[in-house]
SEBA-892070 format. One record per residue (C-alpha): residue number from 1; x negated, y, z negated. Coordinates in Angstrom, 3 decimals, padded with zeros to 6 digits. Last residue first. Layout:
<rs>
pos: NUM | xx: X | yy: Y | zz: Z
...
</rs>
This chain:
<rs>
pos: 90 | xx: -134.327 | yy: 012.983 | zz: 051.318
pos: 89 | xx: -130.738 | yy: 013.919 | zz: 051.577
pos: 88 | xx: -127.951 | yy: 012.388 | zz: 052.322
pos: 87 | xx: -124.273 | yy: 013.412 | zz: 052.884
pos: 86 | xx: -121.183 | yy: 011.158 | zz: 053.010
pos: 85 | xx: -118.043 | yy: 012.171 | zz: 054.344
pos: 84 | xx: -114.732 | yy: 011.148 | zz: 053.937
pos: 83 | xx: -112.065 | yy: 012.557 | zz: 056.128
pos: 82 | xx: -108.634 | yy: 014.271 | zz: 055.792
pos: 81 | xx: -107.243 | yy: 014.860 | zz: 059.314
pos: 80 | xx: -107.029 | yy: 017.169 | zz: 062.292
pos: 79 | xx: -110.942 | yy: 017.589 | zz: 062.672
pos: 78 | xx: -113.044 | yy: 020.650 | zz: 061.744
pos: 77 | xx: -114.254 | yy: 019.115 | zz: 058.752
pos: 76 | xx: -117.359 | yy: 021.187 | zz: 057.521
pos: 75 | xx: -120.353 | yy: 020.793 | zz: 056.168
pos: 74 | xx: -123.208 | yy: 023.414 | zz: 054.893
pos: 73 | xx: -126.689 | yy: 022.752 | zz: 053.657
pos: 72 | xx: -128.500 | yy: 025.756 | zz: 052.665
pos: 71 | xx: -132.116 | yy: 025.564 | zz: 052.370
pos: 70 | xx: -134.539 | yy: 026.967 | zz: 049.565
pos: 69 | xx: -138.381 | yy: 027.125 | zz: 050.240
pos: 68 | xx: -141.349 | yy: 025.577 | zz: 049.147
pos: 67 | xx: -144.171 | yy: 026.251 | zz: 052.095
pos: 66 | xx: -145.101 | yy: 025.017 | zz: 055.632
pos: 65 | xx: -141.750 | yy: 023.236 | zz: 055.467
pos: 64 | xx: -141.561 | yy: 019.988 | zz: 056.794
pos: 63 | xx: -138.273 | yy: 019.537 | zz: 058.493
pos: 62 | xx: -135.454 | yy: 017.623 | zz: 058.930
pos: 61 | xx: -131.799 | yy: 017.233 | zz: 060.531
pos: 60 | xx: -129.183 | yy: 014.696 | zz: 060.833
pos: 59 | xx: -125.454 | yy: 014.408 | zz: 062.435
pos: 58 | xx: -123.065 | yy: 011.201 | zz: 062.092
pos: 57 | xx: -120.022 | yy: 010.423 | zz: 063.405
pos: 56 | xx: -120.237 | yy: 011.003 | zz: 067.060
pos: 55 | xx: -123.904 | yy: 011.579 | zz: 067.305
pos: 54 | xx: -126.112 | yy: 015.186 | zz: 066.293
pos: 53 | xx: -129.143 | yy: 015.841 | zz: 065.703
pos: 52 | xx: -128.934 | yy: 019.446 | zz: 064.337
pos: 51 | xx: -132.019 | yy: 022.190 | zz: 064.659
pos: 50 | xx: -132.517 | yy: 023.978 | zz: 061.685
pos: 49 | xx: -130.941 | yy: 027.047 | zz: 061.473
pos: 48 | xx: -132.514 | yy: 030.814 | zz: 060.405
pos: 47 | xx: -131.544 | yy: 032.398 | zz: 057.263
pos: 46 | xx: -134.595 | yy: 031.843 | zz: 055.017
pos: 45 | xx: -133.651 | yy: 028.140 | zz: 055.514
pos: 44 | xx: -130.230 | yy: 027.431 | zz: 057.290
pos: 43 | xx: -128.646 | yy: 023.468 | zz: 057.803
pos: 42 | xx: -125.499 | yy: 023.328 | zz: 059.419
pos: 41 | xx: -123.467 | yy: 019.806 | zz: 059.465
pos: 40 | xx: -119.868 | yy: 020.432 | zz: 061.553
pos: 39 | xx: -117.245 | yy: 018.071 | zz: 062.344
pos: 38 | xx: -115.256 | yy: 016.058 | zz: 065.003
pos: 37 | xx: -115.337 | yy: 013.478 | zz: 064.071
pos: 36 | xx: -114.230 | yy: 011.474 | zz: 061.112
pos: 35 | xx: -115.283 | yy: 008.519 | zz: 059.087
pos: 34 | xx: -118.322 | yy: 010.425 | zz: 058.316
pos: 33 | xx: -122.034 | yy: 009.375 | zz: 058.103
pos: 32 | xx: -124.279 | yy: 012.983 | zz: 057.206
pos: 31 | xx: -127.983 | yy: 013.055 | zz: 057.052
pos: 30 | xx: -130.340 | yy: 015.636 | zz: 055.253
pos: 29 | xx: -134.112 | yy: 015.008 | zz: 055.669
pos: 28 | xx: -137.538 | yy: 016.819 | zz: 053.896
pos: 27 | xx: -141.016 | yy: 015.901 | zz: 054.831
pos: 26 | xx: -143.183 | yy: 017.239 | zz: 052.295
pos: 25 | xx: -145.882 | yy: 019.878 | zz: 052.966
pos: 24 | xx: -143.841 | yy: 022.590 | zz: 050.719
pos: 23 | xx: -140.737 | yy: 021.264 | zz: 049.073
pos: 22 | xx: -137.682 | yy: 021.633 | zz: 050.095
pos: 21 | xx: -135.321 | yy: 022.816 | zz: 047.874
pos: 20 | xx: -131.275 | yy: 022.324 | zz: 047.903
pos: 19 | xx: -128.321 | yy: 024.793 | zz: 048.185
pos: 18 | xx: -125.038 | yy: 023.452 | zz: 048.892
pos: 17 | xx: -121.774 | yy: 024.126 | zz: 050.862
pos: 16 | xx: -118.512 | yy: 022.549 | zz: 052.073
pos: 15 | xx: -115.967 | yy: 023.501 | zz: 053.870
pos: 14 | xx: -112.170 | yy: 022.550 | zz: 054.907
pos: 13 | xx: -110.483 | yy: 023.178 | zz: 057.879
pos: 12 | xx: -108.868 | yy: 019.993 | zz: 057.694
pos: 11 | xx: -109.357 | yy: 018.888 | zz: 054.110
pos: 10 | xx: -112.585 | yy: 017.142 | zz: 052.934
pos: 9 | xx: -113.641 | yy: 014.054 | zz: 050.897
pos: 8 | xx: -117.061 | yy: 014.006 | zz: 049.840
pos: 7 | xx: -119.645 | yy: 011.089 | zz: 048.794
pos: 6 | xx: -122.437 | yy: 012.688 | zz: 047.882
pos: 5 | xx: -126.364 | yy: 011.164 | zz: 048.262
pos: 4 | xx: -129.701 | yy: 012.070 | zz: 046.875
pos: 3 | xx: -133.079 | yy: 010.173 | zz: 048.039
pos: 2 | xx: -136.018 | yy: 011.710 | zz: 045.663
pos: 1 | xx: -137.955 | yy: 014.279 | zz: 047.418
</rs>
């Protein structure tokens, strides 16, 4: 998987979402640096979540999927002010 990034701004409160494909046998990572904390990353494939690292500002997770499947990537600012985010994936 090529490396991907998105610079987001987000609203307290406010969510976003994405689908993405992992590809089977291939190591697959999605990262998050924010200028804000507190706030959410959730990764689900076939309904079931991938385990979060998380750290103050930044949260990561990966897998290697046994076969190709679709993930949803989720984010969301649960903090009291605007923030910037910037997700990763590769």
């Amino acid at each position: 998987m090529a490396i991907r990034y998105r610079a987001l701004s987000l609203r307290p409160g406010e969510a976003f979402r994405v689908e993405q494909t992992f590809l089977a046998g291939q190591r697959a990572r999605v990262g998050v640096a924010a200028g804000v904390d507190p706030f959410i990353l959730s990764v689900t494939s076939d309904g079931r979540p991938l385990p979060c690292r998380t750290a103050p500002v930044a949260r990561s997770a990966a897998e290697t999927p046994a076969w190709t499947t679709r993930v949803t990537i989720g984010l969301k600012n649960t903090g009291a002010k605007p923030g910037k985010f910037y997700l990763v994936m590769h």
